[in-house]
C-alpha positions in Angstrom: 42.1 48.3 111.9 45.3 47.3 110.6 46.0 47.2 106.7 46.9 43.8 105.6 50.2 43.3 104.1 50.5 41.6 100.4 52.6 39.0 100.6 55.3 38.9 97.7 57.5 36.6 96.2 60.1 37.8 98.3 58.2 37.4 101.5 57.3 33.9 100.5 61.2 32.6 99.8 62.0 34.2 103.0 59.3 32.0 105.0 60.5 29.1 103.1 64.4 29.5 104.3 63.2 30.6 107.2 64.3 33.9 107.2 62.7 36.4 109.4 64.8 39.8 108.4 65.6 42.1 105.7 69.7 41.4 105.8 69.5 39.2 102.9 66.6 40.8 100.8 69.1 42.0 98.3 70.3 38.3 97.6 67.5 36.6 98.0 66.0 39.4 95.3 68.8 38.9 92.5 68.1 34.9 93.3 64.2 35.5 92.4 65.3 37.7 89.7 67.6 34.5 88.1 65.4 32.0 88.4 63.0 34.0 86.7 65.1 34.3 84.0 66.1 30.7 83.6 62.3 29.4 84.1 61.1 32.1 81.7 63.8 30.8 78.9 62.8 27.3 79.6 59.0 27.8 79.3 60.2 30.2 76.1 57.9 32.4 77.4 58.3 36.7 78.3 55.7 36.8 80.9 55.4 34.7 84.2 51.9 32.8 85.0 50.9 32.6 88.5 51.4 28.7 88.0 55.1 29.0 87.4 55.8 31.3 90.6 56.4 28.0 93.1 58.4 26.7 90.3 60.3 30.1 90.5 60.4 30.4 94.7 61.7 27.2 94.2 64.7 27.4 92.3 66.1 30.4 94.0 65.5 28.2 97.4 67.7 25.8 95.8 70.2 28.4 94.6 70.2 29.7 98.0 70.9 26.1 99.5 73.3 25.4 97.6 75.4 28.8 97.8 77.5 28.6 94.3 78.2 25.1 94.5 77.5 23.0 91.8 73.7 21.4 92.8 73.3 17.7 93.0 70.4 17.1 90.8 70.3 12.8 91.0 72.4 10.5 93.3 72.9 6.7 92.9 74.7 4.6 96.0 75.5 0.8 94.8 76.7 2.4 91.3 78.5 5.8 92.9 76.7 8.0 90.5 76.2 11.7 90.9 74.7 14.4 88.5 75.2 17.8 89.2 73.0 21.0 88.0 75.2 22.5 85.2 74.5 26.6 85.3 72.0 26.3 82.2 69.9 22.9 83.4 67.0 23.2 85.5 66.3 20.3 88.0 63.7 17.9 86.8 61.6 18.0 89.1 61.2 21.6 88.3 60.6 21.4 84.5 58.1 18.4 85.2 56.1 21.8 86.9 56.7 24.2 83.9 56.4 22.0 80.9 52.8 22.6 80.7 53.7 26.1 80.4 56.3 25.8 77.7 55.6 27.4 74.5 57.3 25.7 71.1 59.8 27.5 69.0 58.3 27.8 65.5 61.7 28.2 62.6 61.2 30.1 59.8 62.1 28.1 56.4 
């Protein structure tokens, strides 16, 4: 009998681009690796809860999409308005995910 295969983080993203080799693993790794450090500064947190990996797969999906463009994070029509993702903002639709995982900053007096 075959040994099942654990499916990683990696493996997931992939399946969500629809991406069936290994020529973009590197990327798609150092994408994962990002957004885990942006949703891990957000949620001011040093480890990653198994409820904030979709919010993780994600963002590096959205990265990936938008291939160093500046992402469109809101769009109006009537008005022409259009807010882009600045390099330190996550979506909001993405913090909405992680804010029950956010812990507060205590400052010292």
């Amino acid at each position: 009998m075959a040994e099942e295969k654990e499916i990683t983080e990696l493996d997931k993203l992939k399946d969500r681009l629809g991406i069936s080799d290994d020529k973009q693993d590197k990327k798609l790794t150092v994408l994962l690796s990002d957004a885990t450090d942006e949703v891990l500064n957000y949620c001011n947190r040093d480890d990653v809860l198994d409820g904030m990996k979709s919010a993780i797969r994600k963002l590096a999906y959205l990265d990936y999409k938008s291939d160093g463009k500046e992402l469109i994070v809101s769009k109006s029509q009537g008005g022409r308005s259009v807010t882009y993702k600045s390099g330190d903002e996550l979506p909001s639709s993405i913090k909405k995910n992680l804010n029950r995982f956010r812990k507060g900053k205590v400052s010292k007096l």
